[in-house]
ROFI-834361 format. One line per field, with one value per atom (N, C-alpha, C, O, CB): x, y, z; residue number from 1. Coordinates in nm, 2 decimals, padded with zeros to 4 digits. Glycine has a CB too. Example, Ala and Ser with C-alpha at 12.3 -4.5 7.8 and 13.67 -1.06 7.14 Angstrom:
// ROFI-834361
px <- c(01.32 / 01.23 / 01.32 / 01.42 / 01.13 / 01.28 / 01.37 / 01.29 / 01.34 / 01.41)
py <- c(-00.57 / -00.45 / -00.33 / -00.33 / -00.45 / -00.22 / -00.11 / 00.00 / 00.11 / -00.06)
pz <- c(00.78 / 00.78 / 00.78 / 00.85 / 00.90 / 00.71 / 00.71 / 00.79 / 00.80 / 00.57)
resi <- c(1 / 1 / 1 / 1 / 1 / 2 / 2 / 2 / 2 / 2)
// end
This chain:
// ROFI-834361
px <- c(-04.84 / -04.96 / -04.98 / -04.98 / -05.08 / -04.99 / -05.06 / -05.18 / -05.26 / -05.04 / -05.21 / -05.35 / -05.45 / -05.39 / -05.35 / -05.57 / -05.66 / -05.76 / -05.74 / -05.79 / -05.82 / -05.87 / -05.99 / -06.05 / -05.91 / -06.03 / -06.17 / -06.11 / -06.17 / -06.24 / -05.94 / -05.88 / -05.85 / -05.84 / -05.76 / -05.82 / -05.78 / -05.90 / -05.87 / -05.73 / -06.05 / -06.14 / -06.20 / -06.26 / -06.24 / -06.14 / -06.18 / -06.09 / -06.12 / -06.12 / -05.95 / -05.88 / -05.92 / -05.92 / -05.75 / -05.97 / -06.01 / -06.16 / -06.20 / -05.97 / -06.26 / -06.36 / -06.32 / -06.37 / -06.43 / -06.26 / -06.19 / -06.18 / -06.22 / -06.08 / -06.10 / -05.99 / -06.15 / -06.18 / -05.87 / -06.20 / -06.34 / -06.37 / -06.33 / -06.50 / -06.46 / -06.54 / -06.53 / -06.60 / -06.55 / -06.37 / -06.30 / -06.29 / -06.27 / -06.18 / -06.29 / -06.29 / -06.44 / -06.44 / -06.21 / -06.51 / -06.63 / -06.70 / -06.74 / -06.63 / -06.72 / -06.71 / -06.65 / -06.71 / -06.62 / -06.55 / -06.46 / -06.55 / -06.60 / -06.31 / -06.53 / -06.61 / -06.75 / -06.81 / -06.59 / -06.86 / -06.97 / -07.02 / -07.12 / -07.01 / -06.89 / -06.88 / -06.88 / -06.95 / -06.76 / -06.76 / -06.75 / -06.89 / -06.97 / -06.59 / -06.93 / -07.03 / -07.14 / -07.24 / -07.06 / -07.16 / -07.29 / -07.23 / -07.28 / -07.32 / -07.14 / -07.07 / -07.12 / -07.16 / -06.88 / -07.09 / -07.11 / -07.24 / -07.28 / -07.06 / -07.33 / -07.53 / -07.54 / -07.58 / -07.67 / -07.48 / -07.53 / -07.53 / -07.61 / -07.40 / -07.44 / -07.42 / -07.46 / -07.45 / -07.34 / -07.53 / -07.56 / -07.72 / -07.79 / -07.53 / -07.74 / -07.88 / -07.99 / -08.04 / -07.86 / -07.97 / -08.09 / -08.19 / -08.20 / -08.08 / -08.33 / -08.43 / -08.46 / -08.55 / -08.52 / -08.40 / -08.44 / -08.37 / -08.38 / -08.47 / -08.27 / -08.16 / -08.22 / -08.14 / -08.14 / -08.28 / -08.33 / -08.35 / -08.27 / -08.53 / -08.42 / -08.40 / -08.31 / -08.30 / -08.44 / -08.19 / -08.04 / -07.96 / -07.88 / -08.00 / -07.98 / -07.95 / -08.00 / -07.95 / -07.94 / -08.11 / -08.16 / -08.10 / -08.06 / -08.35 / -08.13 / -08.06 / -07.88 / -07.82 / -08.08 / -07.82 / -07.71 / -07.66 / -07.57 / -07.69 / -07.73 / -07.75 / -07.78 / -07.68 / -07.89 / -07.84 / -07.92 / -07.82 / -07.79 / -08.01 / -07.78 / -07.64 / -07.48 / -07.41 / -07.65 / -07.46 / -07.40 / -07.36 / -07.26 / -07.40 / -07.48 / -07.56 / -07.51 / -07.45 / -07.75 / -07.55 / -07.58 / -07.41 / -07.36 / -07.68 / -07.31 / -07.20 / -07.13 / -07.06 / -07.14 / -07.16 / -07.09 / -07.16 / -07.12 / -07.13 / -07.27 / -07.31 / -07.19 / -07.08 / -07.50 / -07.21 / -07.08 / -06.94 / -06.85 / -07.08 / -06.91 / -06.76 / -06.78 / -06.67 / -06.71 / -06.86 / -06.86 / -06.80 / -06.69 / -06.99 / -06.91 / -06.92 / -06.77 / -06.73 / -06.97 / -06.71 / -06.57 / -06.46 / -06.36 / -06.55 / -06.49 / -06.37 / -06.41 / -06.33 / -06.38 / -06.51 / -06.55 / -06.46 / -06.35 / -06.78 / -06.48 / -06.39 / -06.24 / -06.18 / -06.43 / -06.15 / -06.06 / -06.05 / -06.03 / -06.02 / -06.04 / -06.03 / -06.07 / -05.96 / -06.12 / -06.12 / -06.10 / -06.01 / -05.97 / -06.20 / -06.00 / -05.85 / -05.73 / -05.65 / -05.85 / -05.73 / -05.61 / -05.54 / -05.42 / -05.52 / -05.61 / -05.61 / -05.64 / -05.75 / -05.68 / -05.50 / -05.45 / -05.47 / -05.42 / -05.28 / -05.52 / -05.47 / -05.42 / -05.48 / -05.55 / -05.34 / -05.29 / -05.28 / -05.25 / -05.15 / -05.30 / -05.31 / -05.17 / -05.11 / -05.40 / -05.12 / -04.99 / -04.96 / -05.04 / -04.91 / -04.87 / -04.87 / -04.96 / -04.98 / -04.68 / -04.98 / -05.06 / -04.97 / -04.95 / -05.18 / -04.93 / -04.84 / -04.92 / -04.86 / -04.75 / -05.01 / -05.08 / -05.18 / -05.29 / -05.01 / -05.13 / -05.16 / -05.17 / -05.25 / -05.01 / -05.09 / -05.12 / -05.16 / -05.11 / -04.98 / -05.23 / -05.23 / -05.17 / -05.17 / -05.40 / -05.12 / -05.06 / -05.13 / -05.23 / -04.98 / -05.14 / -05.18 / -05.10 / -05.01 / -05.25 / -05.08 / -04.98 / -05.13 / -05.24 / -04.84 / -05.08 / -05.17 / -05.08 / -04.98 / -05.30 / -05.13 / -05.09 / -05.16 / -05.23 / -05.03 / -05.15 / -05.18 / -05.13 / -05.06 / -05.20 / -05.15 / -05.15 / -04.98 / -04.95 / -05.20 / -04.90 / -04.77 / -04.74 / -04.62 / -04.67 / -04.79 / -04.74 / -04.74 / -04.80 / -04.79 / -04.70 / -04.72 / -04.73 / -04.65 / -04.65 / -04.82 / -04.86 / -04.87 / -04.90 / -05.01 / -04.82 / -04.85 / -04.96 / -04.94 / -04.72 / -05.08 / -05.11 / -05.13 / -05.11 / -05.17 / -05.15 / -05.12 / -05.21 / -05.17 / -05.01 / -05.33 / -05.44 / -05.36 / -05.26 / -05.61 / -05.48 / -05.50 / -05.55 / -05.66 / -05.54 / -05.54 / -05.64 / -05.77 / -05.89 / -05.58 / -05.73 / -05.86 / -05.91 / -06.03 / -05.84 / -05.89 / -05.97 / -06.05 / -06.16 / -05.83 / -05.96 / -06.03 / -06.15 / -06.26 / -05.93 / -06.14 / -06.24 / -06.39 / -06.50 / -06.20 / -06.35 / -06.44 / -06.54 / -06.64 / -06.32 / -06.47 / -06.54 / -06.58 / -06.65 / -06.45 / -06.54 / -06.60 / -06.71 / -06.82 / -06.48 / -06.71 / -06.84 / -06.95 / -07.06 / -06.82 / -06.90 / -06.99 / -07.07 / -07.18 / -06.97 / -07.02 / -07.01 / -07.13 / -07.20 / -06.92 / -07.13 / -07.19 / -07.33 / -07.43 / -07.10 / -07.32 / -07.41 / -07.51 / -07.63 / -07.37 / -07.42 / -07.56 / -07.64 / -07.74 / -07.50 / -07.57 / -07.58 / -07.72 / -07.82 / -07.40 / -07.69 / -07.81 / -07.91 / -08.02 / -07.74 / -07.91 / -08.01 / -08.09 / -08.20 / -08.00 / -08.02 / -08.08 / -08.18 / -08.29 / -07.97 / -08.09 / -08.18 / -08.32 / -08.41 / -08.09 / -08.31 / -08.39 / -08.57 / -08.67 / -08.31 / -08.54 / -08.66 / -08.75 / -08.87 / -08.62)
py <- c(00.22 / 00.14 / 00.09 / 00.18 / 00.22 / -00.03 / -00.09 / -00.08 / -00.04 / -00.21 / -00.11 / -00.14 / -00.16 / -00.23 / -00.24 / -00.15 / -00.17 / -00.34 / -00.37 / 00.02 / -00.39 / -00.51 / -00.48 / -00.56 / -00.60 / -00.33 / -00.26 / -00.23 / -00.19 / -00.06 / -00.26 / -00.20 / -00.31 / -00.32 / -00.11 / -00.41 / -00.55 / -00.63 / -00.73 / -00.66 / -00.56 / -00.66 / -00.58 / -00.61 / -00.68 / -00.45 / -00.33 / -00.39 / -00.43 / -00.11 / -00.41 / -00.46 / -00.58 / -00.60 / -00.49 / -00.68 / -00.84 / -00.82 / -00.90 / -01.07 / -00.75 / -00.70 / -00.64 / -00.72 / -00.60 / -00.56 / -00.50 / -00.58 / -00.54 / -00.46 / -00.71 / -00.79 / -00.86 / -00.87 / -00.92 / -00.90 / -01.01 / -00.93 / -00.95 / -01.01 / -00.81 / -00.76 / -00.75 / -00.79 / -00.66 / -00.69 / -00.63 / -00.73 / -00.70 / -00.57 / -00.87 / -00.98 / -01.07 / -01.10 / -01.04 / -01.08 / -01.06 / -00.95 / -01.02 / -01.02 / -00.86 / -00.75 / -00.79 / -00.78 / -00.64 / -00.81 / -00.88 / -00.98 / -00.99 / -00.98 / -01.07 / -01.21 / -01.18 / -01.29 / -01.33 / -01.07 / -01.07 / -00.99 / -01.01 / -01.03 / -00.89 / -00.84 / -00.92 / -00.90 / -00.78 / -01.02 / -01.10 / -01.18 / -01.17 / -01.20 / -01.26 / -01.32 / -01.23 / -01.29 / -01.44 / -01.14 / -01.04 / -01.02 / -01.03 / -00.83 / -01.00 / -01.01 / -01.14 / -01.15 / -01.03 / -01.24 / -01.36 / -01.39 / -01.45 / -01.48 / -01.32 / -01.35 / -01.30 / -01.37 / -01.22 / -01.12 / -01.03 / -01.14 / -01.14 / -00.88 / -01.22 / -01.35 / -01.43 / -01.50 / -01.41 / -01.46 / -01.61 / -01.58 / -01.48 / -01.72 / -01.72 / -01.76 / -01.84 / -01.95 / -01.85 / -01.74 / -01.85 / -01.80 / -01.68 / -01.86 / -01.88 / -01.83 / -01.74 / -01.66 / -01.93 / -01.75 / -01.66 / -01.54 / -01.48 / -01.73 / -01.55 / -01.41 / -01.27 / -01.19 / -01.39 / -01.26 / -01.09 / -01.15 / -01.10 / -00.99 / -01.23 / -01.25 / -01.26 / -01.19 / -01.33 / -01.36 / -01.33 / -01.23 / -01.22 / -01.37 / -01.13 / -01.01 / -00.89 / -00.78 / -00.98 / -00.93 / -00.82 / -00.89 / -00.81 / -00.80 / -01.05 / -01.06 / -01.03 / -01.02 / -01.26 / -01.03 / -00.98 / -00.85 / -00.80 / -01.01 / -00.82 / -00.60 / -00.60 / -00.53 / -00.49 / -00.62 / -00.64 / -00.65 / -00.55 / -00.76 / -00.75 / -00.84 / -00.72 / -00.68 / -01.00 / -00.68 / -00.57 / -00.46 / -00.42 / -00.57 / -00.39 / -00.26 / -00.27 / -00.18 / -00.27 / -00.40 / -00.41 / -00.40 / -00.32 / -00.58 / -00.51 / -00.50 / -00.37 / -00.33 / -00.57 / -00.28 / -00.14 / -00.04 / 00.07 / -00.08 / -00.09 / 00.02 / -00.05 / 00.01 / 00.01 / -00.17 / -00.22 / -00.19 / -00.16 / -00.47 / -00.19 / -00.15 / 00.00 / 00.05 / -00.18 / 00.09 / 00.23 / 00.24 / 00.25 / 00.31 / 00.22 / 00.16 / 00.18 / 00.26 / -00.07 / 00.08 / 00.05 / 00.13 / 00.13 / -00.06 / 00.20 / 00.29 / 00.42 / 00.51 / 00.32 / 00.42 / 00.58 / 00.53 / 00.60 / 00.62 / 00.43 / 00.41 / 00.41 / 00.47 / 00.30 / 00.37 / 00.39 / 00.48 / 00.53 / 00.34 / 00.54 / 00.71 / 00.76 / 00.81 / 00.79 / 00.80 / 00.83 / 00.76 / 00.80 / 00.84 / 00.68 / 00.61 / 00.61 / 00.52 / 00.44 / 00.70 / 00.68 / 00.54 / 00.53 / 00.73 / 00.45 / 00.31 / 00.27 / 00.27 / 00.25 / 00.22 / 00.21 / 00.04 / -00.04 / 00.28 / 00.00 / -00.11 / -00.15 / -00.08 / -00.18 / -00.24 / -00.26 / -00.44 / -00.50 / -00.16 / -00.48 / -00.59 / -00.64 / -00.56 / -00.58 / -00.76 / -00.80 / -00.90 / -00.97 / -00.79 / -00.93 / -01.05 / -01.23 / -01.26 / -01.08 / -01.32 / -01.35 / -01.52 / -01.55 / -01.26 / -01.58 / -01.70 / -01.82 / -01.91 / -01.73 / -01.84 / -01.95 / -02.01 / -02.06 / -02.02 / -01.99 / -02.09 / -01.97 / -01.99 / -02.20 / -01.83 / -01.72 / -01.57 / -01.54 / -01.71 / -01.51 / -01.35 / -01.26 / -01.27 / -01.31 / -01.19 / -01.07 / -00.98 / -00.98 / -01.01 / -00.88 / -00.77 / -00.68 / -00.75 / -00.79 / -00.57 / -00.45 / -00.35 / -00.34 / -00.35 / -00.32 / -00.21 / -00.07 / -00.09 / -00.28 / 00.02 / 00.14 / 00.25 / 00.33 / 00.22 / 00.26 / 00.29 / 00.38 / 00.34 / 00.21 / 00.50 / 00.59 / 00.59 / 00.71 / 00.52 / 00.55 / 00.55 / 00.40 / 00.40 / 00.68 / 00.29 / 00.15 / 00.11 / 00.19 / 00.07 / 00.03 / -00.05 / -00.19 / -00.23 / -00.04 / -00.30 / -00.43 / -00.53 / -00.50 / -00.42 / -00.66 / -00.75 / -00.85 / -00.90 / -00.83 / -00.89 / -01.00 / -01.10 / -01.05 / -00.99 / -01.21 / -01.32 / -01.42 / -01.51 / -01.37 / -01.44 / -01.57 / -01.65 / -01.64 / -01.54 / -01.78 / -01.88 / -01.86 / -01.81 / -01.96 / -01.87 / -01.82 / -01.92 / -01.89 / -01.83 / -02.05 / -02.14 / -02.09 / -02.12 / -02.28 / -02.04 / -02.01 / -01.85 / -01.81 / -01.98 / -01.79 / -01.65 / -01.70 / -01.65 / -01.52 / -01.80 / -01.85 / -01.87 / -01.81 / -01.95 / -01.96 / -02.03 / -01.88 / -01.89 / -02.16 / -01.80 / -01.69 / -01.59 / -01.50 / -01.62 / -01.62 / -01.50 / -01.62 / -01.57 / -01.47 / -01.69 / -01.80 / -01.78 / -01.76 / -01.94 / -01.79 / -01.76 / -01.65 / -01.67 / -01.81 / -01.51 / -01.44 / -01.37 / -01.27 / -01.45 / -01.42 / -01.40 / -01.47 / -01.42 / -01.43 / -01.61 / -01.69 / -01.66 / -01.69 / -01.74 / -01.59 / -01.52 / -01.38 / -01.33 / -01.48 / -01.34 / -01.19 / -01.27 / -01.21 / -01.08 / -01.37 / -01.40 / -01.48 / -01.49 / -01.54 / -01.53 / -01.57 / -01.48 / -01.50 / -01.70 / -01.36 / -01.18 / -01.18 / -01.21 / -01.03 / -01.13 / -01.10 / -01.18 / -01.13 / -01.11 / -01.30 / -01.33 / -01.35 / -01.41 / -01.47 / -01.27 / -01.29 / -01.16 / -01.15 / -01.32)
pz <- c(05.93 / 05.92 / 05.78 / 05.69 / 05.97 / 05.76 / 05.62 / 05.60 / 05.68 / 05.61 / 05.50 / 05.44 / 05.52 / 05.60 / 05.37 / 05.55 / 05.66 / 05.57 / 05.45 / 05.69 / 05.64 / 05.59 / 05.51 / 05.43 / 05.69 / 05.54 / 05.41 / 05.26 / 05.16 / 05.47 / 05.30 / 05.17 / 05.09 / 04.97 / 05.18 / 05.22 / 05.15 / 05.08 / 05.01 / 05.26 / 05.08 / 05.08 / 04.92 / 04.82 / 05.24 / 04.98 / 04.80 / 04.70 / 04.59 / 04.80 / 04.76 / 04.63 / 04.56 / 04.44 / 04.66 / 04.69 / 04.54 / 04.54 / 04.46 / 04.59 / 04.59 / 04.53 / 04.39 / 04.30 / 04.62 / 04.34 / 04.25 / 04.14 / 04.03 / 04.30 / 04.17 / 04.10 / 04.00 / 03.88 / 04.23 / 04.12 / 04.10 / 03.97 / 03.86 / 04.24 / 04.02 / 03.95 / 03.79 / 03.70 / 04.01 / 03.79 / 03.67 / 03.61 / 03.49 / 03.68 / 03.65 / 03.58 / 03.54 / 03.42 / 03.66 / 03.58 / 03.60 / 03.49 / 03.39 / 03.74 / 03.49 / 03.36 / 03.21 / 03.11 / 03.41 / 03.23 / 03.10 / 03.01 / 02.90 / 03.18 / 03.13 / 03.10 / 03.08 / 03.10 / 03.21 / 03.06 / 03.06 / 02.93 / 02.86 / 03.18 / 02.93 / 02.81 / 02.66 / 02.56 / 02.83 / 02.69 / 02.56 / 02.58 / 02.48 / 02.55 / 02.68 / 02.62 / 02.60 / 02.56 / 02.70 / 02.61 / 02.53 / 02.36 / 02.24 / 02.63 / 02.39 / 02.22 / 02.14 / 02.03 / 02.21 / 02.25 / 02.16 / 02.12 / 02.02 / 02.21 / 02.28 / 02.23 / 02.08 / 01.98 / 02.34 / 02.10 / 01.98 / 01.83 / 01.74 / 01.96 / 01.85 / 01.71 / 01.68 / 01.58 / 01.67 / 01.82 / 01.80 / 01.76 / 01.78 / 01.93 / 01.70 / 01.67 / 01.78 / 01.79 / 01.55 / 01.83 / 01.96 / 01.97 / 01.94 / 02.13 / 02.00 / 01.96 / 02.07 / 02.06 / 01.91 / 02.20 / 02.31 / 02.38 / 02.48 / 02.42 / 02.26 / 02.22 / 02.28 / 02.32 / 02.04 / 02.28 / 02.35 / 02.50 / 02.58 / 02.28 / 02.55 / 02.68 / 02.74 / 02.84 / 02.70 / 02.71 / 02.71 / 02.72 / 02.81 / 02.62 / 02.62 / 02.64 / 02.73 / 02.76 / 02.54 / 02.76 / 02.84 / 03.01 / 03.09 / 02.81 / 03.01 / 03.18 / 03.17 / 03.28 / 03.24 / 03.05 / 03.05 / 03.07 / 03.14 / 02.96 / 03.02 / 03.02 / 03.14 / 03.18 / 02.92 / 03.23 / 03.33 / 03.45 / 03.51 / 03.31 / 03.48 / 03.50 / 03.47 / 03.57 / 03.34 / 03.37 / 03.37 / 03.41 / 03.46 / 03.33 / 03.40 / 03.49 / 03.65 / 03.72 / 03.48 / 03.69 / 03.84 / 03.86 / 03.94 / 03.89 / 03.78 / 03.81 / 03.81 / 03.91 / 03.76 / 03.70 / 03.68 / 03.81 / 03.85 / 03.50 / 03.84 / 04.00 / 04.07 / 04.07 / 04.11 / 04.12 / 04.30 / 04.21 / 04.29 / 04.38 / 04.08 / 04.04 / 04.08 / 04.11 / 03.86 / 04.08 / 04.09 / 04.22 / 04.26 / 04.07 / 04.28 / 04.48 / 04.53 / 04.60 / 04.52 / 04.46 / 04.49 / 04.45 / 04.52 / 04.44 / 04.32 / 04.26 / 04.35 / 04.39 / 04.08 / 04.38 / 04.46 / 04.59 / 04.61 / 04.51 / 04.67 / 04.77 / 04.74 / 04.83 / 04.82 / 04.64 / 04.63 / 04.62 / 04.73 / 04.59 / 04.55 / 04.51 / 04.62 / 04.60 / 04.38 / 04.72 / 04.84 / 04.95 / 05.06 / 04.87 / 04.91 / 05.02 / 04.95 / 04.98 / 05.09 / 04.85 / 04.77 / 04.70 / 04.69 / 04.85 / 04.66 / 04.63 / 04.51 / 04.46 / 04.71 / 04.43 / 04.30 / 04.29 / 04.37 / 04.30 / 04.21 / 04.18 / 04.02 / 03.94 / 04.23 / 03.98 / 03.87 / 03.87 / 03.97 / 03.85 / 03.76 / 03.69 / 03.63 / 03.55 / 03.59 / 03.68 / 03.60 / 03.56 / 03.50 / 03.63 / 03.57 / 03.46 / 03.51 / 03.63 / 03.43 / 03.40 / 03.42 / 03.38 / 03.26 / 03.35 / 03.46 / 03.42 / 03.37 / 03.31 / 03.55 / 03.38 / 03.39 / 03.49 / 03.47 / 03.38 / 03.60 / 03.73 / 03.84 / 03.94 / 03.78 / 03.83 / 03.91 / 03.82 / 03.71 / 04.00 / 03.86 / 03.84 / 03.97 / 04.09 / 03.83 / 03.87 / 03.95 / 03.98 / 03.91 / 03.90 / 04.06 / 04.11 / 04.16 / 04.21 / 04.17 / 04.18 / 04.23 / 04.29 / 04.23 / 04.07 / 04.40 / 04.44 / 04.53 / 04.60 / 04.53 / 04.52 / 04.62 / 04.71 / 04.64 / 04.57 / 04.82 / 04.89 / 04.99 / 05.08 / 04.90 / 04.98 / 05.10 / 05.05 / 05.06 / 05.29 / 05.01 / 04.96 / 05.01 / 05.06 / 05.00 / 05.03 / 05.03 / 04.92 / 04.84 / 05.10 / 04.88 / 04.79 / 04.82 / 04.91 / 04.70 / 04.75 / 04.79 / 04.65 / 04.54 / 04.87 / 04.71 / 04.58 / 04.62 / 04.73 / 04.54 / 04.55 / 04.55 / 04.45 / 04.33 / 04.60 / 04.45 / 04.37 / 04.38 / 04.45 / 04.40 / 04.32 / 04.31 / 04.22 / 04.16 / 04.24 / 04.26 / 04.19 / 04.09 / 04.12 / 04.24 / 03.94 / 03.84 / 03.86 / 03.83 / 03.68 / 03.91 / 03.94 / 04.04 / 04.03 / 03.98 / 04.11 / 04.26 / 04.21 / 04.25 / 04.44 / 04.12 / 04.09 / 04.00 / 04.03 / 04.00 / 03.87 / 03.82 / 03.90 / 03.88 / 03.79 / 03.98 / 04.07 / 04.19 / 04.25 / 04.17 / 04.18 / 04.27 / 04.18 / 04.21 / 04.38 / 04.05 / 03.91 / 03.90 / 03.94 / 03.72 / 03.88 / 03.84 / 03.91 / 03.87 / 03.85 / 04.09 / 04.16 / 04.21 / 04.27 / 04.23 / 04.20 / 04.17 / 04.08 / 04.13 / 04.14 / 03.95 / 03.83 / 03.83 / 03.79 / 03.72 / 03.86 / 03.93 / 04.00 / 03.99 / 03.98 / 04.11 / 04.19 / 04.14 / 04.18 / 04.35 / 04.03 / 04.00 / 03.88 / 03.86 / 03.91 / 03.84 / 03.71 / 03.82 / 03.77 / 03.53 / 03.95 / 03.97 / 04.05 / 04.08 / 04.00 / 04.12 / 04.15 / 04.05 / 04.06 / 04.14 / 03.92 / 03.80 / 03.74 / 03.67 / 03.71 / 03.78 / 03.71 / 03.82 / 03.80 / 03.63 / 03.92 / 03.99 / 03.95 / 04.00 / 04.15)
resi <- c(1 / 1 / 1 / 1 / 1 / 2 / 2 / 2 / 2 / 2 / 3 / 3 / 3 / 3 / 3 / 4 / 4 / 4 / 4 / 4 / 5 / 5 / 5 / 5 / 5 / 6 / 6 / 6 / 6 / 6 / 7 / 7 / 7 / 7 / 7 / 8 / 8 / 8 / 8 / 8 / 9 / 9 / 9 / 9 / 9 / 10 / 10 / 10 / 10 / 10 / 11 / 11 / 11 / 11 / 11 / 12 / 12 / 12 / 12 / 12 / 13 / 13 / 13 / 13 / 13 / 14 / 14 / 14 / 14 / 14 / 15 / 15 / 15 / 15 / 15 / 16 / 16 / 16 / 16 / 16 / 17 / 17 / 17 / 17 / 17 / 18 / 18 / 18 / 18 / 18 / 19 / 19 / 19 / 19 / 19 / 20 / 20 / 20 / 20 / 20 / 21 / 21 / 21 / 21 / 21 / 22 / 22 / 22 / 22 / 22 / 23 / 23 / 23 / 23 / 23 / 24 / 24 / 24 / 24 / 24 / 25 / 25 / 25 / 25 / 25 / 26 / 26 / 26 / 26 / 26 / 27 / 27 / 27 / 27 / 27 / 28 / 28 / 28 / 28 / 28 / 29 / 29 / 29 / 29 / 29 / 30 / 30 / 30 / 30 / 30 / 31 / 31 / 31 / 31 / 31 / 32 / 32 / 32 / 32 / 32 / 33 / 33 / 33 / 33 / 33 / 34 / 34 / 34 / 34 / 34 / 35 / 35 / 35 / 35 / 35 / 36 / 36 / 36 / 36 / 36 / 37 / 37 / 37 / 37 / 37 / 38 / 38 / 38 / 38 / 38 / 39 / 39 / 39 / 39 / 39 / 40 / 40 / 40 / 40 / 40 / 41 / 41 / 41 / 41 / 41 / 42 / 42 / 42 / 42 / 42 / 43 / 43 / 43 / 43 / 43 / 44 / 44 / 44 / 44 / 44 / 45 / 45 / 45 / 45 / 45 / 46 / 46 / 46 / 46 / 46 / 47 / 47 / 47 / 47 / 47 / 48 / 48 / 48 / 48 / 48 / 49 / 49 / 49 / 49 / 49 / 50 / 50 / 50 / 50 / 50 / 51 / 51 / 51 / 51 / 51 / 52 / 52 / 52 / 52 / 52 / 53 / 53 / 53 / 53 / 53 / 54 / 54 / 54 / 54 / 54 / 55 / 55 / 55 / 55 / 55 / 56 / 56 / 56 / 56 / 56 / 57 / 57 / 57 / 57 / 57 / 58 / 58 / 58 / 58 / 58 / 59 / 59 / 59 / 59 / 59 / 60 / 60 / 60 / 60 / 60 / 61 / 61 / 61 / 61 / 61 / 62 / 62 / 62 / 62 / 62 / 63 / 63 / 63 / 63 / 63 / 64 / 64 / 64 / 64 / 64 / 65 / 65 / 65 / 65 / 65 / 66 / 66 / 66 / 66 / 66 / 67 / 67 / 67 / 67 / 67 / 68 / 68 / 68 / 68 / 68 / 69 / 69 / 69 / 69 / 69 / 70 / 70 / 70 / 70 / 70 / 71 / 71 / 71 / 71 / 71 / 72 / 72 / 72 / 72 / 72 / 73 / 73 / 73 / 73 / 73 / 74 / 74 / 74 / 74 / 74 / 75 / 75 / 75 / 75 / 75 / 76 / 76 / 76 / 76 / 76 / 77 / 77 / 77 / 77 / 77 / 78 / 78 / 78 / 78 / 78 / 79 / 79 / 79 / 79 / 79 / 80 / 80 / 80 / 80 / 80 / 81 / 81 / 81 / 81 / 81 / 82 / 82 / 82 / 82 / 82 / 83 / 83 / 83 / 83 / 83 / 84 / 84 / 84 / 84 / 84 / 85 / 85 / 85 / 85 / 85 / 86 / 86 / 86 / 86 / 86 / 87 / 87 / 87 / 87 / 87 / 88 / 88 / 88 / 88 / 88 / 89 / 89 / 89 / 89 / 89 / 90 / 90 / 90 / 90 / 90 / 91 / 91 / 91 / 91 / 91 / 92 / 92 / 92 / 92 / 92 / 93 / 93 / 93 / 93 / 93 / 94 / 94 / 94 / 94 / 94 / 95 / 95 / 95 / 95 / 95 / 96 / 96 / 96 / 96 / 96 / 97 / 97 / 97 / 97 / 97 / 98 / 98 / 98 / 98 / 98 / 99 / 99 / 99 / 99 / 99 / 100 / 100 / 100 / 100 / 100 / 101 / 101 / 101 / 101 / 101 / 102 / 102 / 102 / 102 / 102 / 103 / 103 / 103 / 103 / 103 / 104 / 104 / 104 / 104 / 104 / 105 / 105 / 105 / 105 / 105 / 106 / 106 / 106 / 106 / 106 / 107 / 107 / 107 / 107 / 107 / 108 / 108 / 108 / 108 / 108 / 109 / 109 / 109 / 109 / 109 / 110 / 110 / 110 / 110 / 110 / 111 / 111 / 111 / 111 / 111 / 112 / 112 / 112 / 112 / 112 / 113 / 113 / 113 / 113 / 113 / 114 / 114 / 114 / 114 / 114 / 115 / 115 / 115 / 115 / 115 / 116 / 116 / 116 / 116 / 116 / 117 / 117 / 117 / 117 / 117 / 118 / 118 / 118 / 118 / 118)
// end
């Protein structure tokens, strides 16, 4: 038996997130510098916005770690990302579009700042 489709859906939940995180990180780096006059607001729907991601990233590592479910990051050509994952003793490759992963980190994050801001 392979991978079940709750595992297939933990892994690019996973992928999203971890990416998603990255990219939310640096731009709170970049608020902390900048000069805007509504800079604490910013940072607080950011912090905000972060928090929420680091609970559903928990969500998700608690599930792997109980289905035994590894994933790893690889190389990164331009046009595709890599992924390696393992499982139960399978092992699996997948391979986005970095445009298509953009576009679901954007939306993603999108929906996460207009949650927040109600």
């Amino acid at each position: 038996m392979m991978i079940t489709k709750d595992e297939q859906k933990a892994i690019h939940h996973y992928v999203l997130l971890t990416i998603a995180r990255k990219a939310l990180e640096k731009d709170l780096e970049r608020l902390k510098e900048s000069p805007l006059k509504l800079q604490p607001s910013y940072l607080t729907l950011t912090t905000t916005v972060l928090d929420q991601l680091g609970k559903e990233l928990g969500v998700i590592k608690r599930y792997m770690k109980k289905n035994q479910l590894k994933v790893e990051a690889g190389k990164n050509d331009g046009t595709f990302s890599h992924y390696s994952y393992f499982c139960r003793g399978y092992e699996g490759h997948n391979h986005y579009l970095n445009v298509n992963l953009k576009n679901q980190v954007t939306q993603y994050i999108t929906n996460c700042f207009s949650n927040g801001a109600k």
